[in-house]
C-alpha positions in Angstrom: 17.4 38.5 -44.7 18.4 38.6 -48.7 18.9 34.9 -48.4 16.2 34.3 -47.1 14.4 36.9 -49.6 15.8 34.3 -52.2 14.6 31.3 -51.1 11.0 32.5 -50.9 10.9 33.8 -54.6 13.1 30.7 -56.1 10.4 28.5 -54.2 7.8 30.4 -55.9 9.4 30.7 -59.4 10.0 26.6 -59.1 6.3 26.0 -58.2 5.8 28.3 -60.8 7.6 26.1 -63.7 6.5 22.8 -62.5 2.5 23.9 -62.8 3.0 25.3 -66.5 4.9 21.8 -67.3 1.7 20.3 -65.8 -0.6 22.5 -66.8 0.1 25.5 -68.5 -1.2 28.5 -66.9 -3.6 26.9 -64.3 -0.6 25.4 -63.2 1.2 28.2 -62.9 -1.6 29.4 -60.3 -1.5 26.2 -58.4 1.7 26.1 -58.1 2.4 30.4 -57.0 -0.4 29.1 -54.1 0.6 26.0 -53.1 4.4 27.2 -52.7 2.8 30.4 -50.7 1.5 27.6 -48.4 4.2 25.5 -48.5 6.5 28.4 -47.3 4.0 29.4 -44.5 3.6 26.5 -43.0 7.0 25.6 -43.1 7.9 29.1 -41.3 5.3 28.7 -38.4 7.0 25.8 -37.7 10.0 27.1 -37.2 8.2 30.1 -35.3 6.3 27.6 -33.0 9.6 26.1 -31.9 11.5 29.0 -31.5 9.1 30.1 -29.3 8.9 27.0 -27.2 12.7 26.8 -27.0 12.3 30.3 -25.5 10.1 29.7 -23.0 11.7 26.7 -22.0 15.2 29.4 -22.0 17.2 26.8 -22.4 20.9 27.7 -23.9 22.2 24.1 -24.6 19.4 22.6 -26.0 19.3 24.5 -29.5 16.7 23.2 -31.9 17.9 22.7 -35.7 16.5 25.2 -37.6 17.3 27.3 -40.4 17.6 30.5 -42.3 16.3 33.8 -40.3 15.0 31.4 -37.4 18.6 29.8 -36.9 20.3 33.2 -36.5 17.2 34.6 -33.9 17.7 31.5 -31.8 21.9 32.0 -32.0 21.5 35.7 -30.5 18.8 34.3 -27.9 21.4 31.7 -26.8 23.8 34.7 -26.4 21.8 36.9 -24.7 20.9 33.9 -22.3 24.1 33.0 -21.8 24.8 36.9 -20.8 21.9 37.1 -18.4 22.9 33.7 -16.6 26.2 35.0 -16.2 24.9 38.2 -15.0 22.5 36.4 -12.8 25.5 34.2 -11.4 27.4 37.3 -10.7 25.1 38.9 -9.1 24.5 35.9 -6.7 27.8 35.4 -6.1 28.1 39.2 -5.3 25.6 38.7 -2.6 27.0 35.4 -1.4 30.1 37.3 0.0 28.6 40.1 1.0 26.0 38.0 2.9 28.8 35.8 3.9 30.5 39.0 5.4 27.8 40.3 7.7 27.8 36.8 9.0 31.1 36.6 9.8 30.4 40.8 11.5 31.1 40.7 14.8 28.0 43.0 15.2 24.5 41.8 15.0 22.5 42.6 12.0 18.9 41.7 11.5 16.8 42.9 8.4 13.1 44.3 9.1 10.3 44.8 6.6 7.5 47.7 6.5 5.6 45.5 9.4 8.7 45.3 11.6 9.0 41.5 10.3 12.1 39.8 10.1 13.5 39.3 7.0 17.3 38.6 7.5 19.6 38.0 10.1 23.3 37.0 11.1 24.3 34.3 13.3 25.5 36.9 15.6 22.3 38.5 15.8 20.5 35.1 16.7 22.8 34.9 19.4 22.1 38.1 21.0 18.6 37.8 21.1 17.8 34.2 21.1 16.4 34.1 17.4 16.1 31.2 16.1 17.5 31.7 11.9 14.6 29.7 10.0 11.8 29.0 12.2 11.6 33.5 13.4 11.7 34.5 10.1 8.5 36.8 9.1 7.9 37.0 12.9 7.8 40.2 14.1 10.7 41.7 16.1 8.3 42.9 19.1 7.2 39.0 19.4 10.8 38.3 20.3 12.9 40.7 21.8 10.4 42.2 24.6 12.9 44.0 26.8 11.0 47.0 28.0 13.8 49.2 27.2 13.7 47.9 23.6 9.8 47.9 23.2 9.7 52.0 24.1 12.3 52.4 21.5 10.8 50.7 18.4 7.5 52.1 19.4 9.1 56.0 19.6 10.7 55.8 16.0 13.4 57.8 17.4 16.1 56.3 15.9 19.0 58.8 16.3 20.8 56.8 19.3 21.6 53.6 20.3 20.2 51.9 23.7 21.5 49.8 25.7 19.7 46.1 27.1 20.9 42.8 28.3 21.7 40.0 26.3 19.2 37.0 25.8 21.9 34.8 27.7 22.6 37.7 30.2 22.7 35.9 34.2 23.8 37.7 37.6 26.5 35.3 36.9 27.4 36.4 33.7 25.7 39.3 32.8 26.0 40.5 28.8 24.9 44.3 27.8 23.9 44.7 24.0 24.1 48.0 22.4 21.0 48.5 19.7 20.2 51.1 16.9 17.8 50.7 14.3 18.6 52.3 10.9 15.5 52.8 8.7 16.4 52.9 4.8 14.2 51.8 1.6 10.7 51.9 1.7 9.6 51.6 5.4 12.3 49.2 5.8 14.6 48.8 8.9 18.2 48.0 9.6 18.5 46.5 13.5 22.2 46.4 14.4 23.5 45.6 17.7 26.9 45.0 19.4 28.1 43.0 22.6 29.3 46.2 24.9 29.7 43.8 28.0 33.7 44.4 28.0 33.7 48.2 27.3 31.0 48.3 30.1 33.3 46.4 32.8 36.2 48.1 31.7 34.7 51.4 32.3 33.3 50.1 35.3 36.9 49.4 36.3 38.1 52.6 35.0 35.7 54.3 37.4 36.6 51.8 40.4 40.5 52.4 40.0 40.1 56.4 40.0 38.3 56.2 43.0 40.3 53.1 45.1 43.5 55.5 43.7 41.7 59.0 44.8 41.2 56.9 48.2 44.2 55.8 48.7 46.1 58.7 48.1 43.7 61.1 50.1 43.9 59.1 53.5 47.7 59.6 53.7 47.4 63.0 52.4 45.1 63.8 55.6 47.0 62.0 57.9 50.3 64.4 56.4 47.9 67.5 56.5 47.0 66.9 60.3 50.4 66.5 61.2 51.8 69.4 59.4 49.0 72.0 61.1 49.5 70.1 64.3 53.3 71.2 64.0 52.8 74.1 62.9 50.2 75.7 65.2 50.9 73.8 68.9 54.1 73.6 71.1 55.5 70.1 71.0 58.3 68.7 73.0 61.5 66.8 71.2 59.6 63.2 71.7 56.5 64.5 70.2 57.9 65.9 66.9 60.1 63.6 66.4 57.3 61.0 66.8 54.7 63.6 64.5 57.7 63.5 61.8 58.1 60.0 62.0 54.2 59.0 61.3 54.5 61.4 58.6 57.5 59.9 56.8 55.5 56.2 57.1 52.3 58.3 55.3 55.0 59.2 52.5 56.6 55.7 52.1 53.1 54.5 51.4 52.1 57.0 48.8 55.6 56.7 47.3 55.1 52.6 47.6 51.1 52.9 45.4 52.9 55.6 43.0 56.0 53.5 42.7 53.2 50.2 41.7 50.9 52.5 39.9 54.2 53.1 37.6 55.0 49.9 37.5 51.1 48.5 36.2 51.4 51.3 33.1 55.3 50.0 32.1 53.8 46.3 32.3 50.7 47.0 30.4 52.5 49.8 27.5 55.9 47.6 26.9 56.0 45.0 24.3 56.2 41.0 25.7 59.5 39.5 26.9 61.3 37.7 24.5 63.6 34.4 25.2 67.1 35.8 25.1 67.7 37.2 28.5 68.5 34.3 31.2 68.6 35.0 34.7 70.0 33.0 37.5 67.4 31.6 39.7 69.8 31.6 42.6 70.4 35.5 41.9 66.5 36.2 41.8 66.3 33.8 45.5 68.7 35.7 47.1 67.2 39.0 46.7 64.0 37.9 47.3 65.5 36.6 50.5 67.4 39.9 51.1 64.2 41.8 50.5 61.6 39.5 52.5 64.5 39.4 55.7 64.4 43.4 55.7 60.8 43.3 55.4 60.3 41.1 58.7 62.9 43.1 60.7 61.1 46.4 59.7 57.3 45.1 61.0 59.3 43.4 64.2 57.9 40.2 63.3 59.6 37.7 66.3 60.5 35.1 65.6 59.5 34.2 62.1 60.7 31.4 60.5 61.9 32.3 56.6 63.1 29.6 54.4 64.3 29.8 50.9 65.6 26.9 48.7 66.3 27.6 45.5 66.7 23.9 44.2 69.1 22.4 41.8 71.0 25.6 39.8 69.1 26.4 36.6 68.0 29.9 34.7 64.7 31.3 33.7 64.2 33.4 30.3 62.2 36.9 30.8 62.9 40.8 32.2 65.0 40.7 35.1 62.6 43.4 36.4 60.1 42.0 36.3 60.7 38.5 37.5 62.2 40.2 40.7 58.9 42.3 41.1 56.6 39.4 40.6 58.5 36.8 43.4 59.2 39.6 46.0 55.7 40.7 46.2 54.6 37.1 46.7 57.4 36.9 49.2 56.8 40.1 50.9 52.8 39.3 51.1 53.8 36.3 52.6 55.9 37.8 55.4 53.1 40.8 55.8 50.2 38.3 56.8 51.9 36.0 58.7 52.4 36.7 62.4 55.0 36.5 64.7 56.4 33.0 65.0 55.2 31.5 62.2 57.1 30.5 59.1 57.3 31.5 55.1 58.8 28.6 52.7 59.8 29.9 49.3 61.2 27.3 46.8 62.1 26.5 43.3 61.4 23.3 41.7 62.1 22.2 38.1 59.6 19.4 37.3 60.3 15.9 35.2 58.4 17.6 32.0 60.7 20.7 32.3 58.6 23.4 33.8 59.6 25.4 36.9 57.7 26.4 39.9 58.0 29.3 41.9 56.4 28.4 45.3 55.9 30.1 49.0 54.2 28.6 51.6 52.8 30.3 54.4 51.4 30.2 58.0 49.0 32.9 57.9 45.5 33.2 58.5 44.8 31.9 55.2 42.0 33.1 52.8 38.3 32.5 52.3 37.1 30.3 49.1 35.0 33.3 47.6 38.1 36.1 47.7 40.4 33.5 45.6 39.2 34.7 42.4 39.0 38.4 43.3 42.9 38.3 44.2 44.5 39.8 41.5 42.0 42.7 41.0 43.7 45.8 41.8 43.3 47.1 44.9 41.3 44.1 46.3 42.4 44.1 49.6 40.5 40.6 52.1 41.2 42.9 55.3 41.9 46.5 54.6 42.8 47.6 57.8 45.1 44.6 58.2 47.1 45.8 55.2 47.1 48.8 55.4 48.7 48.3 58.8 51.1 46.0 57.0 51.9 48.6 54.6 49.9 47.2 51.2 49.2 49.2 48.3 46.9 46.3 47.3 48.3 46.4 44.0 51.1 43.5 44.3 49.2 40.8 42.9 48.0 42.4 40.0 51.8 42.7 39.2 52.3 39.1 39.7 49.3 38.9 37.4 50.7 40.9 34.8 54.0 39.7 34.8 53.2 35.7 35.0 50.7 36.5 32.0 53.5 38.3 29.8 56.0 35.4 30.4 52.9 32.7 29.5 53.4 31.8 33.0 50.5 30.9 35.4 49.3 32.0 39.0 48.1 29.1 41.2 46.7 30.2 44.3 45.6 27.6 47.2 44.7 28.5 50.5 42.3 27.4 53.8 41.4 29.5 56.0 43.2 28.8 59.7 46.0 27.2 58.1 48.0 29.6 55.3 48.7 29.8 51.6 50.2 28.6 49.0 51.3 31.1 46.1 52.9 29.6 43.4 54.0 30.6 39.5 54.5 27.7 36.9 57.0 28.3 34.4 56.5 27.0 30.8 59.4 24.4 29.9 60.8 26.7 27.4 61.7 29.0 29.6 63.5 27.2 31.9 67.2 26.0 31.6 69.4 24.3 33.9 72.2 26.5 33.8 74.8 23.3 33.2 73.4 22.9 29.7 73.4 26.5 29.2 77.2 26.8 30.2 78.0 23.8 28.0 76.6 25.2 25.1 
């Protein structure tokens, strides 16, 4: 500011002395004014620029000016340059946290005063079908018109969630969305919703295995409770009791064979995954599979039934002893239970050319209907109740087999035709198979 103080009066004082060289005092007067003009003229044009460069805001393209205007324009660029990197802060700032509701696994959809959509995720466009540029500004009613939905929005009673299918929900596949609105700001609405299809079916399945367990366990338990007040309240002969006590120890075999599975499910599903180190025979894991299956048939009085094991060339499989055993005998004991007298069970090991191993058995039986295949390894998902219960089936077997094939990243194959048997068999992954040779040998 004092420079430029100086300049103006050194203008004036040399405008000064050049009119009284020219002119004496008249001069002098000339020369005060025309300076005064010279100097404001020259100053609104530096003010007129300065004031274009900032409305134009533009940081790199400083004009050249001087004095008090140079310095304004210098503090301008600053304070620009503070404000764009404010601005690019802030952007980025909402960037991620944009780019973090998208990647939400949760639905979120932004609502103006009018109910209008503002915003939404990808996740949110797939559960209700939006579409992410062409529904903005459209009102949420327009789109999502689930009855359900409609008489919540309308109540404004926003302290619970509900619950409505998915856009993309079919009898086939049907998907459940759980929705709560969230009002904040000024009128405005937060929409959030959340794929509950799995927490439904599990629950669903949580109530089925209470009651298929409550069932199973109570039909036994009447059958035990008859007994015991028959044999406690009438006079039976020798044969009688003895044949009384005898149904009752078959009613306690069966609850002791569902509690004995039940335990085994929990173990499979609470114990961490099989590693690679332990290697078990194959031959071992045939022959009491064999052992098992040939007690099995002598204890249902199955005549002549034809049982055939081959256990192939000698060679080791990597997993829980355990559980290998469980898995095979209750494919080879199902085998056994549903075929009849004089027909015949093959179980066999294979190691194919790519290295995998396959865990087979073949039966006779009455075979199984195309649309119970997939239902198989549900628990408790029996094709004939009575006919296994009268076999002696907890109907949990496979689901062990499905349990234990999944924790060795194993697979289940099941083929069947009704009339004329089934095939059960369990591929191994190459890396878990070893012929025992190169095993011994290193």
């Amino acid at each position: 500011m004092l420079s430029r103080v100086v300049v103006y009066v050194l203008l004036h004082l040399v405008a000064a002395a050049t009119g009284w060289v020219l002119a004496s005092w008249p001069g002098v007067a000339a020369g005060w004014v025309l300076a005064g003009l010279a100097w404001f003229f020259w100053d609104a044009y530096q003010a007129s620029r300065t004031v274009d460069w900032l409305r134009r805001a533009a940081p790199d393209d400083v004009p050249g000016l001087g004095g008090i205007w140079r310095d304004l324009v210098e503090l301008s660029r600053r304070q620009f340059r503070a404000r764009d990197a404010i601005t690019a802060a802030a952007d980025r700032r909402l960037s991620e946290f944009l780019a973090a509701i998208q990647a939400s696994p949760n639905g979120v959809v932004l609502l103006d005063k009018l109910g209008r959509i503002e915003w939404c995720n990808q996740t949110a466009a797939q559960h209700f079908g939006f579409d992410v540029q062409r529904d903005l500004q459209q009102h949420i009613g327009n789109l999502v018109r689930d009855p359900v939905f409609m008489a919540y929005f309308a109540g404004a009673k926003f302290d619970h969630p509900v619950t409505m299918p998915g856009r993309e929900s079919n009898s086939a596949r049907p998907v459940r969305l759980s929705v709560q609105i969230h009002p904040y700001g000024e009128g405005r609405k937060l929409l959030l919703s959340n794929d509950v299809t799995a927490l439904e079916q599990a629950e669903a399945m949580r109530r089925d295995f209470v009651a298929n367990v409550s069932h199973e366990i109570r039909t036994p338990l009447t059958v035990l409770s008859g007994f015991v007040e028959t044999l406690q309240n009438l006079p039976l002969t020798a044969d009688e009791r003895a044949r009384y006590l005898a149904l009752m120890a078959q009613q306690s075999h069966r609850m002791q064979s569902l509690v004995s599975d039940l335990l085994t499910l929990s173990r499979l599903e609470g114990s961490p995954l099989p590693g690679t180190g332990e290697w078990i025979s194959v031959a071992t894991l045939m022959a009491q599979c064999e052992q098992e299956g040939r007690a099995l048939a002598a204890t249902l009085h199955l005549e002549g039934l034809g049982v055939q094991f081959d256990a192939g060339v000698p060679c080791s499989v990597s997993g829980i002893h355990s559980e290998l055993l469980s898995a095979w005998s209750n494919l080879v004991n199902n085998a056994i239970r549903y075929t009849p007298a004089g027909g015949h069970v093959e179980v066999a090991w294979v190691v194919k050319p790519d290295g995998s191993g396959e865990f087979s058995v073949h039966d006779s039986g009455p075979g199984i209907a195309p649309e119970h295949l997939s239902r198989l390894t549900e628990r408790f998902y029996r094709v004939d109740r009575s006919r296994s219960r009268d076999t002696g089936g907890t109907g949990l077997g496979l689901a062990i087999v499905k349990h234990v094939v999944q924790r060795h990243s194993a697979e289940l194959l099941i083929q069947s035709t009704p009339g004329k048997g089934s095939r059960f068999a369990v591929l191994w992954p190459a890396e878990r198979v070893q012929p025992q040779r190169e095993r011994l040998a290193a």
